[in-house]
N, C-alpha and C positions, 0 to 999 in steps of 0.2 A: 135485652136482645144483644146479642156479640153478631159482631161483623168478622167472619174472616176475608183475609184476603189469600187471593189466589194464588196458587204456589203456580210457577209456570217451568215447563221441564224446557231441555233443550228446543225441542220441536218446535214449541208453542213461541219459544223466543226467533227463530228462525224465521218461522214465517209472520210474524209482524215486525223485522225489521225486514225484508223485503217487498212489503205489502203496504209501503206508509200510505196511499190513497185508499187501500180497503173499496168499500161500500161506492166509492164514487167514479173505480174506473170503469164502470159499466157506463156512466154520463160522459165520460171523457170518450169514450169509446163513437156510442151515439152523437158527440157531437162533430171527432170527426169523421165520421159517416156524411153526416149533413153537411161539413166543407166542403167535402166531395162532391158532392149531388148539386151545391150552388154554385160550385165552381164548372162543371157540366152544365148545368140549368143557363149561367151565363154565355157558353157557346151556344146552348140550343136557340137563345134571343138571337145574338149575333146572326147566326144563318139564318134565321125565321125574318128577321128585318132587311137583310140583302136579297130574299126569296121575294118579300112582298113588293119592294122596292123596283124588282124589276118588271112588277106588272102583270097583266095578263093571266091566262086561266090558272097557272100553275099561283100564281098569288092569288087570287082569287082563293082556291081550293084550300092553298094552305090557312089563309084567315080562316075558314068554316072550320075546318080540321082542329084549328087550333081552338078556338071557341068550346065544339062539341068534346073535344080528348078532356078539355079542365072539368068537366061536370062531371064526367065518365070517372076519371081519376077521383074528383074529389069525392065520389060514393064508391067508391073500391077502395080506399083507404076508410074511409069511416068505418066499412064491414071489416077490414081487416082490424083493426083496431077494437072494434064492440067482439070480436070472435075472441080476441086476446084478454080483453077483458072477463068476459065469460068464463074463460078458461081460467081464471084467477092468475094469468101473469104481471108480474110485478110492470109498475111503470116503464121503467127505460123500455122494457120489452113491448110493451103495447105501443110506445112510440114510436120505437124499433123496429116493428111492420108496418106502422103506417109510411113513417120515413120512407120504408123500402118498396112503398107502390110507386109513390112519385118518384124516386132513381132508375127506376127500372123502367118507367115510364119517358126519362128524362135522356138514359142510355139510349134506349131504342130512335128518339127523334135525334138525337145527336149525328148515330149511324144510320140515320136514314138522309138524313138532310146532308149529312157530309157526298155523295155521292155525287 
């Protein structure tokens, strides 16, 4: 059995020295996605804890809220994720929506609670 090796033309050398991550900037990507979303996630604590703190109905309401939204969110990301799955999308991608229920989820209380 002869092994050859690959002749590589201009092109081929081009785009893998600009590409030295390859395969893995779809992870770098996703992960900083998720920086984002924890660094939001920690404001939406901050107001949720000065909300409660102050008492009364509107703390009240927000504890329930916040209880019922994690269940909600955590089966709307699982669908999205088994739907990605299904679909035959590669990993980062099926993480890559689930990620994005809870952002977007996380967005919305941020600009609600900042009011």
């Amino acid at each position: 059995m002869h092994l050859k090796a690959k002749a590589w033309g201009p092109h081929e050398m081009a785009n893998s020295m600009f590409k030295p991550l390859g395969p893995w900037n779809a992870w770098i990507a996703l992960s900083a996605q998720a920086a984002r979303m924890y660094w939001e996630a920690q404001a939406v604590m901050l107001l949720r804890t000065m909300r409660i703190a102050k008492g009364g109905a509107r703390a009240e309401a927000e504890t329930q809220r916040m209880i019922t939204e994690k269940v909600a969110a955590l089966a709307e990301a699982q669908a999205a994720a088994a739907a990605a799955t299904l679909k035959g999308s590669k990993k980062h991608r099926i993480a890559k929506k689930a990620l994005a229920v809870y952002a977007r989820r996380v967005r919305r209380n941020r600009r609600r609670l900042s009011k």
